[in-house]
Each structure stands twice: as structure tokens, then as C-alpha cells.
C-alpha positions in Angstrom: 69.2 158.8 128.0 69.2 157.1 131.3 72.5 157.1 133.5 73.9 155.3 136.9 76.6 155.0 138.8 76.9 152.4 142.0 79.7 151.7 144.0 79.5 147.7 144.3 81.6 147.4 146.7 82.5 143.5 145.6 81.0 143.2 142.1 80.7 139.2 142.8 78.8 140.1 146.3 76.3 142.6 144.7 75.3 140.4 141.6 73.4 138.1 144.4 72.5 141.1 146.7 70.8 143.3 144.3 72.6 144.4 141.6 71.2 141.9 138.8 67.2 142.8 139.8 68.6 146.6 139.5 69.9 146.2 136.2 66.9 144.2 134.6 64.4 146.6 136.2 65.9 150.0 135.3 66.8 149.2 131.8 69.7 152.3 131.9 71.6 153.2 128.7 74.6 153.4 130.7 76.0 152.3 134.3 79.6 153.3 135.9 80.5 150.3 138.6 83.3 151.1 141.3 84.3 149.1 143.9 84.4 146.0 141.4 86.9 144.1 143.5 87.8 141.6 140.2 89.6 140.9 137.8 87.1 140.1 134.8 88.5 136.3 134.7 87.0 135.6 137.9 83.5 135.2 137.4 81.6 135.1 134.5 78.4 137.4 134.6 75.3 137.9 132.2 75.1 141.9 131.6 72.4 141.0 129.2 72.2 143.9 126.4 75.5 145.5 127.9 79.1 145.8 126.6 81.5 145.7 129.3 84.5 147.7 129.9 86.7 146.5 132.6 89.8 148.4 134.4 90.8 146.5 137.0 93.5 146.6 139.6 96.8 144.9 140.3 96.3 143.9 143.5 93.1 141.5 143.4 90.5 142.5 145.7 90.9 145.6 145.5 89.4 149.2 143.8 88.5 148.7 140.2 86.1 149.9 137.7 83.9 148.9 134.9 81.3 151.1 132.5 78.3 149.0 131.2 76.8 150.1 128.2 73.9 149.2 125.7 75.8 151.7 123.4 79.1 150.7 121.7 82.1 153.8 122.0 83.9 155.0 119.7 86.9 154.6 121.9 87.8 153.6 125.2 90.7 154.8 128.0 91.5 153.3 130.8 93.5 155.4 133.7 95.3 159.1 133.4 98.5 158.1 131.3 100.0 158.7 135.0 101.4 155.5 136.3 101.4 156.3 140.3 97.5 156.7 139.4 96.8 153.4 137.1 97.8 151.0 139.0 94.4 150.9 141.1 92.0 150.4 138.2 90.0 153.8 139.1 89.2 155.0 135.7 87.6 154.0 132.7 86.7 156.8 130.2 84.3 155.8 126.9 83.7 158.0 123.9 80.4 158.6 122.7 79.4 161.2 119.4 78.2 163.8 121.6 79.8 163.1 125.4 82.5 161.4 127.0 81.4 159.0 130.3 83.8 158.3 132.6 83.0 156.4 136.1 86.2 157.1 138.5 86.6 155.7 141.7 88.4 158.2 143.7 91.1 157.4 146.7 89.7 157.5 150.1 92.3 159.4 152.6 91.9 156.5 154.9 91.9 156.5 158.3 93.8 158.7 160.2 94.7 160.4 157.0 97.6 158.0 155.9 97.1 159.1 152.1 95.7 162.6 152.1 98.8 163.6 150.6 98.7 160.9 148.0 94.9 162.5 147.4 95.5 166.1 147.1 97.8 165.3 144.1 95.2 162.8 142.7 92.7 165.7 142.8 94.9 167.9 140.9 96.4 165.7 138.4 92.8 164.2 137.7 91.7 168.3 137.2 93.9 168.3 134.9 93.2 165.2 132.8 89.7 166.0 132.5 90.9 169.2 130.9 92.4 167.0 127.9 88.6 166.2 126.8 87.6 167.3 123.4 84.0 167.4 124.4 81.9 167.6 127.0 81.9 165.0 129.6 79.4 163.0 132.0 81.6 162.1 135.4 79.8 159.5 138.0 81.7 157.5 140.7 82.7 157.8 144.3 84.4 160.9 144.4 85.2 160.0 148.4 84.2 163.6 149.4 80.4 164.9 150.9 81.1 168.4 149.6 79.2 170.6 151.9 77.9 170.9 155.4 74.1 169.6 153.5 75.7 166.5 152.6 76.3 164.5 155.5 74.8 163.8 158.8 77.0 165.1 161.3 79.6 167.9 159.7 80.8 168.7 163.2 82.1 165.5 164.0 83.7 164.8 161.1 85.6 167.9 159.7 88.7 165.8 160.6 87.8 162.7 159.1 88.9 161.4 155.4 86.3 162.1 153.5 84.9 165.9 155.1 88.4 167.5 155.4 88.8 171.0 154.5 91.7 169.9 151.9 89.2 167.6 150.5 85.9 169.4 150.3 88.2 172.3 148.8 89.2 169.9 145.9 85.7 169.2 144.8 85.1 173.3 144.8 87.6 173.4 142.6 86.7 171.0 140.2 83.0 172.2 139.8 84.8 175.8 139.5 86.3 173.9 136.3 83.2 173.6 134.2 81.0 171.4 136.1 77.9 170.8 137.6 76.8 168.8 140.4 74.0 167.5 139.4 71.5 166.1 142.4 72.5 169.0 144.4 71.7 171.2 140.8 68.2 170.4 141.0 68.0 170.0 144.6 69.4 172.6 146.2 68.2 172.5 149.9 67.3 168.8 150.1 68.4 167.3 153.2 69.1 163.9 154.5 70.2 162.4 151.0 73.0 160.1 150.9 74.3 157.7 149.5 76.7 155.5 151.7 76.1 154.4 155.2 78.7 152.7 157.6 77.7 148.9 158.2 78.2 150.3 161.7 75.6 151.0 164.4 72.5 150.7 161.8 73.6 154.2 160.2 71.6 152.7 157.4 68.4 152.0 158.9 68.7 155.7 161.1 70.0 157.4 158.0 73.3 158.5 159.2 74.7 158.8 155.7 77.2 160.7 153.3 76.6 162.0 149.5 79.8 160.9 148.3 78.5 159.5 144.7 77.6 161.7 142.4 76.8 162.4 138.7 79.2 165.6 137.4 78.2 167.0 133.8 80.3 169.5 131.9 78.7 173.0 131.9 77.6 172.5 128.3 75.8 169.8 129.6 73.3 171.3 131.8 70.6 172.6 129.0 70.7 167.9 128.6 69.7 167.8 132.3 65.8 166.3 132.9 66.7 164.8 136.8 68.6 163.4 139.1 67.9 160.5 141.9 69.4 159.0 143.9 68.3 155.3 145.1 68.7 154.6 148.9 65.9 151.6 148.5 68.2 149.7 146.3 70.5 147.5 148.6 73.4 145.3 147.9 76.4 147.4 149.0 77.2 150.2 151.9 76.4 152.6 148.9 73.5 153.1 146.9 73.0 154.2 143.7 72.5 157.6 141.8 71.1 158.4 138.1 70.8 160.9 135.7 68.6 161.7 132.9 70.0 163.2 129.7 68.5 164.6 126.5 71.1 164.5 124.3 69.9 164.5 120.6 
């Protein structure tokens, strides 16, 4: 089973950018969008072979999320039930027999830290809703964090900065301490210079100034399922790349 996950950032934007070639050409079972941007009413799209499951945000233009898949759920849930949370559109959470997938689309700090607070109880109360899962579960989105030191360019500089906080990075500890695995950093321990978004800012791209904030999470139980992970830095279309898993899941 083949698995990505791709912050858009602007669904309508990325269609013409790269994101349609990336979808014909991969052929995954399943893809976890963030960064959608829409409401589903705005532009039609042909996800040729895929069903997909929209969450969406009040405020157009903003956040979002949307699962593609070639496999139909058994059920679907959007959000945590908590309503300071699902107003943003950052969840969407699909049953399968064997595995629940969920693409979130975690809240970035923002500059200066304006909503670090807001984030720290984000972080906890989506700890906790993950707990609620009957069985195992397959997490991919932006989690807005590079976890360690290995995971961004300059660590240094940017201890202070939303996204490579102390608060932050001790978050994401805490949910892997929960039952889960990261899984690029699972199979590739001491691999360097791997990221996944770049500012638009002073070619960071092109010089590979870069932070692995998007990631692929599986449930403990999981990891026996676990064949690769990659991540995609040659696919363009958005500040972010994406990342992919493979599964065998009987």
C-alpha cells in the first residue's frame, strides 16, 4: 500500500504547478492534502480513481484538509469533537478494516509566537484524541514542528522561532512517546539535509535551507507494515514537498 501526504499550500495553485502530473505518475492508494485553501464548491477537480473527503475551514482561504483515496472507508470524522479546534478544517480521519488514516494540519505558532499558547493545548488535546482510536492509526500532515537538531538547517538560529521551540519539539516527543513511530527518521536515522519545506525567501530551496516538518506517524503496531519511507524534494508546486510511505498491510 502506497501513502502520501503534501501540504498544497493553495489546492487551486498546485493542481497547475504539479500536483495533477504527481498524482497520475505515483498512482498512491492514499494521499492526505493540507493547506487546501477551499471550500470544495470552488473549483471542480478530476481526482481520477479517488474519493474525496473534504474538511474545510470557515474562513475561506485559509487551512483545510482533504484525504484522497482509491479505497472507500468505512467511516469518516472530520475534526476532534472540540469546537475551539474544528473551526480550521485541520482534520479529517478515515476508517479502513485494518488502520485508521488521518492527515492533520497542525497550527503554526506564528511569528513572534502569537499562538504558542493556543498550540501547546492543541498538542495535548490532539494526544488525547488519537488515544480514542480503536485501531491502529497511519498520521501524515504538517505537524509544524522539525523535531530534532537533524531536522533542520540551522537549529541555532532558530530555537526561538515557531516551529523549533523547546515547547514545541517537546510536544512531538511526547507524542511518539504515545505509541508512535516516525517513520523517515525510523529508517533513516542519521540522514541529513532532508526536508521538506523551504521559505520562498532567499532561494532556501535551491541552497537547501529546509525543515522536516511533514511527516508520516504509524502506530507502534504498525511498524512490522513498514517497507520505506521518502520523501520527494524534486516534486514542486508548493513551499513543501511531499513525503510517502509504503505499507504491507494484508
Amino acid at each position: 500500500m502506497r501513502l502520501a501526504s503534501w501540504n498544497v499550500n493553495g489546492l487551486r495553485a498546485c493542481m497547475n504547478k504539479g500536483f495533477a502530473d504527481f498524482l497520475r505518475r505515483e498512482d498512491f492508494d492514499i494521499i492526505g492534502i493540507q493547506e487546501t485553501k477551499m471550500q470544495p464548491e470552488q473549483a471542480t477537480f478530476d481526482f481520477s480513481g479517488y474519493l474525496p473527503f473534504w474538511n474545510s475551514a470557515e474562513k475561506k482561504g485559509y487551512s483545510g484538509t482533504l484525504v484522497l483515496t482509491k479505497m472507500p472507508p468505512l467511516s469518516v470524522q472530520n475534526g476532534m469533537g472540540i469546537d475551539e479546534h474544528d473551526r480550521e478544517g485541520r482534520i479529517v480521519a478515515l476508517e479502513f478494516e485494518k488502520f485508521f488514516f488521518i492527515t492533520v494540519y497542525t497550527p503554526n505558532s506564528q511569528r513572534g509566537l502569537a499562538r504558542l499558547e493556543y498550540r501547546m493545548r492543541w498538542e495535548d488535546d490532539f494526544r488525547d484524541y488519537l488515544k480514542g482510536f480503536a485501531k491502529p492509526v497511519v498520521l501524515c500532515g504538517d505537524l509544524n514542528v522539525a523535531h530534532r537538531e537533524i531536522d533542520i538547517k540551522n537549529a541555532r538560529a532558530n530555537v526561538k522561532n515557531a516551529g523549533f521551540t523547546p515547547q514545541e519539539r517537546e510536544k512531538m516527543t511526547a507524542l511518539l512517546s504515545a505509541g508512535y513511530v516516525d517513520t523517515y527518521r525510523d529508517l533513516n536515522p542519521e540522514k541529513s539535509d532532508a526536508y521538506t519545506w523551504w521559505s520562498y525567501m532567499g532561494r532556501a530551496r535551491e541552497k537547501n535551507v529546509g525543515w522536516r516538518i511533514d511527516y508520516f506517524l504509524i502506530s507502534d503496531a504498525l511498524r512490522p507494515a513498514l517497507r520505506n519511507a521518502a520523501i520527494y524534494p524534486d516534486v514542486f508546486g508548493s513551499d513543501h514537498c511531499p513525503v510517502g510511505i509504503d505499507l504491507e498491510i494484508a
